[in-house]
GUGUPA-255782 format. One record per residue (C-alpha): residue number from 1; x, y, z. Coordinates in Angstrom, 2 decimals. Layout:
N
k; east; north; up
NUM; X; Y; Z
...
***
This chain:
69
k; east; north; up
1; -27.03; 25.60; 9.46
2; -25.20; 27.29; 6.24
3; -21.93; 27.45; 9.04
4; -22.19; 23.70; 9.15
5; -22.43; 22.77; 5.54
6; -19.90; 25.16; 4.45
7; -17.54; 23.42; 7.41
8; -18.37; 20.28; 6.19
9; -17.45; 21.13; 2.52
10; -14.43; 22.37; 3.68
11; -13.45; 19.59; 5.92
12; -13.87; 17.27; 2.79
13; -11.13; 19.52; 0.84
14; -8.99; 19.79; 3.82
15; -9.12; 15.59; 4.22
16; -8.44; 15.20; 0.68
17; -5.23; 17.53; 0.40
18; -4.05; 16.12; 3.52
19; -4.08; 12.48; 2.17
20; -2.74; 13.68; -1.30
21; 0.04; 15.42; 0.38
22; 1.12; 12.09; 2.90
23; 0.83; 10.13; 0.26
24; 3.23; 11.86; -2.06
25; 5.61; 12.10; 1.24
26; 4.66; 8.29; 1.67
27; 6.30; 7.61; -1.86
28; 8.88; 10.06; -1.69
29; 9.92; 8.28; 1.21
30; 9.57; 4.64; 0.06
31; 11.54; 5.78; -3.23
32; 14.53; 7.77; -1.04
33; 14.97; 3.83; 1.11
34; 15.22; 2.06; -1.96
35; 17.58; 4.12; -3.73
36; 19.51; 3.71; -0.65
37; 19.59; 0.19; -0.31
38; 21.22; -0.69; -3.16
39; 19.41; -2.92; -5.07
40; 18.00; -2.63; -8.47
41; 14.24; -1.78; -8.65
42; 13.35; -5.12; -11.04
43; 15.68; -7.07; -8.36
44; 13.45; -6.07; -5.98
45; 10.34; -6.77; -7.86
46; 11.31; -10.15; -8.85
47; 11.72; -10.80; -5.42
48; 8.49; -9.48; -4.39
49; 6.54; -11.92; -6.99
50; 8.70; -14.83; -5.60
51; 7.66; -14.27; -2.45
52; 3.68; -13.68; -3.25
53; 3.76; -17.07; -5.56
54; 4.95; -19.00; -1.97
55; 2.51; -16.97; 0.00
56; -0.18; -18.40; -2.61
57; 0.92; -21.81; -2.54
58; 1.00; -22.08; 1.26
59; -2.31; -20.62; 1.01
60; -3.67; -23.26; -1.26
61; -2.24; -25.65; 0.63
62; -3.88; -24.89; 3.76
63; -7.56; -24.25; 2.16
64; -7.03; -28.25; 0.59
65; -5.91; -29.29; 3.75
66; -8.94; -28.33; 5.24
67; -11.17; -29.67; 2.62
68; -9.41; -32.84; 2.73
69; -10.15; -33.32; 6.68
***
């Protein structure tokens, strides 16, 4: 019984440095492909907005469509 909750103590750790770890390769990653596209960070954030604000509108749309039927 002590085995098992030491193992499960440990397998908690061992989960959380493993998602720690792929997330900083995650991000490292992410920030290495835009660096190498070529376009300004607030470029690509403006776009980003642009494209949730359309996203939200089509949204909107739809839900008072459906009311309105």
């Amino acid at each position: 019984m002590v085995i098992g909750t030491e193992m499960h103590t440990d397998l908690g750790d061992w989960i959380k440095q493993r998602l720690h770890c792929g997330v900083q390769e995650q991000g490292k990653l992410a920030q290495d492909h835009i660096e190498d596209c070529g376009i300004e960070v607030n470029e690509l954030e403006s776009q980003w907005a642009s494209q949730k604000e359309s996203q939200l509108l089509i949204r909107s749309h739809k839900s008072f469509s459906k009311v309105m039927c």
